[in-house]
N, CA, C and O atoms as CSV, one atom per row, in Angstrom:
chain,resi,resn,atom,element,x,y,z
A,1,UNK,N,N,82.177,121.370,52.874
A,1,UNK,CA,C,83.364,120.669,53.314
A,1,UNK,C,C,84.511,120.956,52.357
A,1,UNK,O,O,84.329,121.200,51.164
A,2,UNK,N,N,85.414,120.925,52.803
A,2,UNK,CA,C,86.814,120.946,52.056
A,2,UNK,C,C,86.890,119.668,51.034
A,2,UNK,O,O,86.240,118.623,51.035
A,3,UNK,N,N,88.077,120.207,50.032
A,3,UNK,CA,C,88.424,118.714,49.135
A,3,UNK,C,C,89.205,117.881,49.992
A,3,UNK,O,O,89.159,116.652,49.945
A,4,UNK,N,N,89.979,118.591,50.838
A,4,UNK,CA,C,91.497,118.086,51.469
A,4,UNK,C,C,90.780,116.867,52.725
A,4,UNK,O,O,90.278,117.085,53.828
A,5,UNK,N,N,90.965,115.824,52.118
A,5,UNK,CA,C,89.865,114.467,53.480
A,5,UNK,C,C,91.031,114.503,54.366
A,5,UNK,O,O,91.089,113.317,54.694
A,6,UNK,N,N,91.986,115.083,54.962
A,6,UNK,CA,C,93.312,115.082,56.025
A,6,UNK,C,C,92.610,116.202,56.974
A,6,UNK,O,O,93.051,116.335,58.115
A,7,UNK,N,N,91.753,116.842,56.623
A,7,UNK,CA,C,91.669,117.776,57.350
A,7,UNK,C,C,90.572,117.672,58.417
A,7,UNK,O,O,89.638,117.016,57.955
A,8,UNK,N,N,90.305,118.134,59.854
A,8,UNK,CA,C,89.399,117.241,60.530
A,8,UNK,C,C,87.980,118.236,59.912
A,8,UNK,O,O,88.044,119.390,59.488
A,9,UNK,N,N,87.068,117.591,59.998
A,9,UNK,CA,C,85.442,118.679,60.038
A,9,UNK,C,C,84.598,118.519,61.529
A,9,UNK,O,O,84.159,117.424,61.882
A,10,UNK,N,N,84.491,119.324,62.062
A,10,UNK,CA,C,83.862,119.415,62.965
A,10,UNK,C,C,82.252,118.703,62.981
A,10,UNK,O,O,81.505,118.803,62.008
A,11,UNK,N,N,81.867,117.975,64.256
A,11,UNK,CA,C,80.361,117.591,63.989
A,11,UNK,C,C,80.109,117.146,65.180
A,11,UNK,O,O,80.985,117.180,66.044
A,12,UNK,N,N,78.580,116.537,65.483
A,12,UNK,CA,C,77.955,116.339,66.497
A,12,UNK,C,C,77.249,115.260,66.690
A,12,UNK,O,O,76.615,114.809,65.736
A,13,UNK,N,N,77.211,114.743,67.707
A,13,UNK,CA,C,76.813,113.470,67.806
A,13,UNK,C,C,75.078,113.566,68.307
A,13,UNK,O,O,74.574,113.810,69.403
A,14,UNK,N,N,74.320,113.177,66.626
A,14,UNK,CA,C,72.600,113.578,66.893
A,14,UNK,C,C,72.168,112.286,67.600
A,14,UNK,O,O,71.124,112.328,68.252
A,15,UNK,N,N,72.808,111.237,67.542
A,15,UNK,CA,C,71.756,109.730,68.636
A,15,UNK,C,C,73.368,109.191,68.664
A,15,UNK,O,O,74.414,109.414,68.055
A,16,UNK,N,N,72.708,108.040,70.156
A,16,UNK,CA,C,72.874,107.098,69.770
A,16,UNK,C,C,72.634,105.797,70.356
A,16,UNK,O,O,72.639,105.577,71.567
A,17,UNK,N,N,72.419,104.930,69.427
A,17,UNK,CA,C,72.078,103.704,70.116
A,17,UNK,C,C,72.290,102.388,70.406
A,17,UNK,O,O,72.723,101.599,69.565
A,18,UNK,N,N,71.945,102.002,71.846
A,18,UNK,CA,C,72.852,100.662,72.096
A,18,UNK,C,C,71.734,99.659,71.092
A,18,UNK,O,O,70.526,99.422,71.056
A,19,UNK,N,N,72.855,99.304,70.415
A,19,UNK,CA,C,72.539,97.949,69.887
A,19,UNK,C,C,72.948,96.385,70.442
A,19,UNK,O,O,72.406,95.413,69.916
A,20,UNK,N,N,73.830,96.231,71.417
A,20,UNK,CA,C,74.094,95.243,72.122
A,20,UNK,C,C,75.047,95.808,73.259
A,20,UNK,O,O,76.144,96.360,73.171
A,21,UNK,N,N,73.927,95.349,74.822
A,21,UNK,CA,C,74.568,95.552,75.836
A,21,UNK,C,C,75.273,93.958,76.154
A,21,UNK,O,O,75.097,92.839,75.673
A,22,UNK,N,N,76.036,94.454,77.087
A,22,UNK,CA,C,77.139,93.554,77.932
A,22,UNK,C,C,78.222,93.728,78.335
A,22,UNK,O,O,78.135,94.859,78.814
A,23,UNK,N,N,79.414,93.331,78.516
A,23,UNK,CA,C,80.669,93.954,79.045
A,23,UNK,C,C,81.497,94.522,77.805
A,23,UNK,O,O,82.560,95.099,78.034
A,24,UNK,N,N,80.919,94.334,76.168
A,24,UNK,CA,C,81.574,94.798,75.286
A,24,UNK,C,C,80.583,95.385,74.701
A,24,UNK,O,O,80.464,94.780,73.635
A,25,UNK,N,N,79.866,96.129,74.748
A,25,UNK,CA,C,78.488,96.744,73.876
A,25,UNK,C,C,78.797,97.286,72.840
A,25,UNK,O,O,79.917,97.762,72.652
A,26,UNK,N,N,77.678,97.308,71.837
A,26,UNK,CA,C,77.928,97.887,70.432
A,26,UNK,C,C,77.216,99.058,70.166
A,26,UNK,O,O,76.000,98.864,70.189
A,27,UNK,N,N,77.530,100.137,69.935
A,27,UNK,CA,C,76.192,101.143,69.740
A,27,UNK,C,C,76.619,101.893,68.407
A,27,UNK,O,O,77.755,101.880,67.931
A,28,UNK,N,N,75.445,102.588,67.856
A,28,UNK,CA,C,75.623,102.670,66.508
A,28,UNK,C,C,75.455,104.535,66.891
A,28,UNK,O,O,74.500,104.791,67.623
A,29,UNK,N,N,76.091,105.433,66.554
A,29,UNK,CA,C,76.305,106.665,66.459
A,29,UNK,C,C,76.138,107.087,65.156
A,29,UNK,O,O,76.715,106.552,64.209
A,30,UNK,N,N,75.009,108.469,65.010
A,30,UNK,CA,C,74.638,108.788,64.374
A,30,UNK,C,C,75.015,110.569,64.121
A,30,UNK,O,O,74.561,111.424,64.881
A,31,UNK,N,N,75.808,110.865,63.062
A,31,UNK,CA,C,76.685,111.772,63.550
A,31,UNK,C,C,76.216,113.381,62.426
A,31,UNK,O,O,75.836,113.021,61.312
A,32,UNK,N,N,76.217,114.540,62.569
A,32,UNK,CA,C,76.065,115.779,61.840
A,32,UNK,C,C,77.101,116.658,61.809
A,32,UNK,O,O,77.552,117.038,62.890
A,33,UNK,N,N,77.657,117.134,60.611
A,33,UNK,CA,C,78.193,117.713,60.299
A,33,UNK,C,C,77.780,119.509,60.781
A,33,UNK,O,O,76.783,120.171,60.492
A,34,UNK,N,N,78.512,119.731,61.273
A,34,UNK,CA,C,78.348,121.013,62.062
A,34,UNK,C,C,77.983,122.351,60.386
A,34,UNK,O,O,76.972,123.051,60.340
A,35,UNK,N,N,78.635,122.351,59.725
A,35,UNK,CA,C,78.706,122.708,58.588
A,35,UNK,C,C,77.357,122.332,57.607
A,35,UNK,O,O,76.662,123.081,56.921
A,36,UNK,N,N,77.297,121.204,57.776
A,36,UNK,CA,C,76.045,120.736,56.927
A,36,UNK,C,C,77.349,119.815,56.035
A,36,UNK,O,O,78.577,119.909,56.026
A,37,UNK,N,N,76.249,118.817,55.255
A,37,UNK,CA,C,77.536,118.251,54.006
A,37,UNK,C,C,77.952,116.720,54.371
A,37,UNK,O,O,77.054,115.901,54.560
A,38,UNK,N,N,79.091,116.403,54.452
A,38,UNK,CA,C,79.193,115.040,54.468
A,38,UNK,C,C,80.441,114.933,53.702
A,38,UNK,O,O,81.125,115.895,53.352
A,39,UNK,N,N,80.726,113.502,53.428
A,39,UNK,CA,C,81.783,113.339,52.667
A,39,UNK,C,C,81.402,111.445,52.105
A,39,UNK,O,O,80.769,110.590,52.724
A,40,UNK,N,N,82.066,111.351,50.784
A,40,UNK,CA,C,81.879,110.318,49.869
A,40,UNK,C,C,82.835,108.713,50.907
A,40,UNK,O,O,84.038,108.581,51.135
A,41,UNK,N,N,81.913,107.986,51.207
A,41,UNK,CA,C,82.650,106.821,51.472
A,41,UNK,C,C,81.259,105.455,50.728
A,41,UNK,O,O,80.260,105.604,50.024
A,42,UNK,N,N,81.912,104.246,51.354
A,42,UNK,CA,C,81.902,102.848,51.354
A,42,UNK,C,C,81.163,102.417,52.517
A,42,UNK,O,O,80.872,103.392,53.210
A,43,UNK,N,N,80.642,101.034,53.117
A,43,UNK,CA,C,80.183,100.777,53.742
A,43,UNK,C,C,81.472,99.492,53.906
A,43,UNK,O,O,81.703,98.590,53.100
A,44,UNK,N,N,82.196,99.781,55.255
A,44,UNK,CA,C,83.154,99.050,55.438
A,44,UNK,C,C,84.387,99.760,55.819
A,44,UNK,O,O,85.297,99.292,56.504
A,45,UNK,N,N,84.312,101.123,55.224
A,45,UNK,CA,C,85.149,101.983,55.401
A,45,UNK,C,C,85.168,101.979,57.256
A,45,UNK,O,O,84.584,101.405,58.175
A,46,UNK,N,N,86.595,103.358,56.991
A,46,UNK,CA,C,86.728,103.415,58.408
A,46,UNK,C,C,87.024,105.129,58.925
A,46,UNK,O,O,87.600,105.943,58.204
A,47,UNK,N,N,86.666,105.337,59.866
A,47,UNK,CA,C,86.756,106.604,60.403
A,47,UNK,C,C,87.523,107.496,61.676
A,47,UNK,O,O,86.588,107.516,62.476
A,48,UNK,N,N,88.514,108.154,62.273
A,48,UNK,CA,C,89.281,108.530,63.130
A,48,UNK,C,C,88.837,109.615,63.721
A,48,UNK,O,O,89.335,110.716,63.489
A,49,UNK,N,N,87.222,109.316,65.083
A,49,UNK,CA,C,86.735,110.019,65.716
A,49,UNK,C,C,87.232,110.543,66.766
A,49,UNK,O,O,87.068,109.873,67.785
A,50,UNK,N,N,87.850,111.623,66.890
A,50,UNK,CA,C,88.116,112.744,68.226
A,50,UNK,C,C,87.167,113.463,68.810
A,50,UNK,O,O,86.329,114.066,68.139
A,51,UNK,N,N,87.193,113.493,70.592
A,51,UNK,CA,C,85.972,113.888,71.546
A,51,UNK,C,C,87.618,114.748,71.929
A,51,UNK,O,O,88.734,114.229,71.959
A,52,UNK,N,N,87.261,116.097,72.164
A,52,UNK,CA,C,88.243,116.808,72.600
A,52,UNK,C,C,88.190,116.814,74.217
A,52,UNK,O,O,87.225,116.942,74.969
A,53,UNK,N,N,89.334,116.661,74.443
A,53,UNK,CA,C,89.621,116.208,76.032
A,53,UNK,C,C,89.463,114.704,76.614
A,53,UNK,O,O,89.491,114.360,77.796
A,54,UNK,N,N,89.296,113.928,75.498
A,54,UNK,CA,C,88.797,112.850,75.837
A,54,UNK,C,C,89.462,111.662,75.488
A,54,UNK,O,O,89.780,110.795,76.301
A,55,UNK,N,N,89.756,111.608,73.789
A,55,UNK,CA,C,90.345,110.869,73.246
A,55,UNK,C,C,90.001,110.313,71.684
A,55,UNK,O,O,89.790,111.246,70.909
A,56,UNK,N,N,89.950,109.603,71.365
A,56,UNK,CA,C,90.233,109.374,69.473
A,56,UNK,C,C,89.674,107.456,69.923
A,56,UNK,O,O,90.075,106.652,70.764
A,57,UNK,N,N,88.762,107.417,69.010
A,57,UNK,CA,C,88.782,106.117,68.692
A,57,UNK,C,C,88.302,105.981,66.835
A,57,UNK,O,O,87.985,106.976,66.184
A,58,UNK,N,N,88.342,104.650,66.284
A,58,UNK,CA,C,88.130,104.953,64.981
A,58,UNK,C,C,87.100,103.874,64.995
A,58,UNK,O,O,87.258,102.878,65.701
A,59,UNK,N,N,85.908,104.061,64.134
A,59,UNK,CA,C,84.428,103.593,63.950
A,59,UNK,C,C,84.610,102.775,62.804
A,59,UNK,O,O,85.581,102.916,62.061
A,60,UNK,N,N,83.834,102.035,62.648
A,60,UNK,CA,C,83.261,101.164,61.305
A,60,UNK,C,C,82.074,102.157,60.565
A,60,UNK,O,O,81.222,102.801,61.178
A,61,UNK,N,N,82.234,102.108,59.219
A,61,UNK,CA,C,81.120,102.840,58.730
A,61,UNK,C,C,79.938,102.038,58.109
A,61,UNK,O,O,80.119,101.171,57.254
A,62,UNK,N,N,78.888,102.337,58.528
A,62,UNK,CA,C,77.962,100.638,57.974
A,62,UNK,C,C,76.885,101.394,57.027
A,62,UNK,O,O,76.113,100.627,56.451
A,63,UNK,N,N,76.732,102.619,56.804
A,63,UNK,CA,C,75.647,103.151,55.913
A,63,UNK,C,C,76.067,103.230,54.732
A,63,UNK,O,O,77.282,103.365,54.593
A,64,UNK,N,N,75.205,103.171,53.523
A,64,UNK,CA,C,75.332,103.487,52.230
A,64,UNK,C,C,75.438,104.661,52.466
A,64,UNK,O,O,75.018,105.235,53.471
A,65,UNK,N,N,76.248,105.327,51.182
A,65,UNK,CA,C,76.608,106.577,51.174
A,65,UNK,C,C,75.398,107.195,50.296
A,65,UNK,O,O,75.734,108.257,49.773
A,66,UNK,N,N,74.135,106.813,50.018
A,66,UNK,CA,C,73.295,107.134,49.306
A,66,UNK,C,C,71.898,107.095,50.077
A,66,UNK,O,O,70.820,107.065,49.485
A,67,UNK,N,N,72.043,107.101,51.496
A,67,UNK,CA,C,71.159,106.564,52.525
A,67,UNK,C,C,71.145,107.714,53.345
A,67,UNK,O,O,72.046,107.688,54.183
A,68,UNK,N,N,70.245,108.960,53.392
A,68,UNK,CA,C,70.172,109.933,54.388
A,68,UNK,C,C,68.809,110.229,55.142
A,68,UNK,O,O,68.552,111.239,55.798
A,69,UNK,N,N,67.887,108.996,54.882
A,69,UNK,CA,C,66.921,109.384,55.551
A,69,UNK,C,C,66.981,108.766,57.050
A,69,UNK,O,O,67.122,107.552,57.196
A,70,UNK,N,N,66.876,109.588,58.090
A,70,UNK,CA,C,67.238,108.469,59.679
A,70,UNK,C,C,65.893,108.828,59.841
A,70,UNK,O,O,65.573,109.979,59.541
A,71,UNK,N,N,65.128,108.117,60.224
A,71,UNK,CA,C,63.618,107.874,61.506
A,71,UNK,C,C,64.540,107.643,62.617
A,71,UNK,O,O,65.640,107.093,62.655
A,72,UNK,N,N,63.678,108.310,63.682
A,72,UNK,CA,C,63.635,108.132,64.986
A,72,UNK,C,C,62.974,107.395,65.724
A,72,UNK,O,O,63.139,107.433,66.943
């Protein structure tokens, strides 16, 4: 990854899952860096996700940044 955090990184969306259905559902997206890598945050932080052709929404980040093992 680049130093420059302005710059977008490409990645892919490996799961994801509903954690609460209803007319406002919550699901937790689990995301890979196309590149490999990552970048240094917080748990609380926040993120400005683009689906091309689609639109931009921005996520809550809830993982430790020291936390890379996912089970399936």
């Amino acid at each position: 990854m680049t130093d420059n955090i302005y710059l977008p990184a490409m990645a892919r969306i490996a799961d994801i899952t509903l954690e609460t259905g209803g007319p406002r559902p919550i699901r937790t997206f689990r995301i890979e860096f196309i590149n490999g890598g990552g970048f240094d945050h917080q748990p609380g932080q926040c993120a400005l996700l683009s689906v091309f052709g689609k639109g931009e929404s921005v996520a809550s980040i809830s993982s430790a940044p020291h936390f890379t093992d996912y089970k399936q």
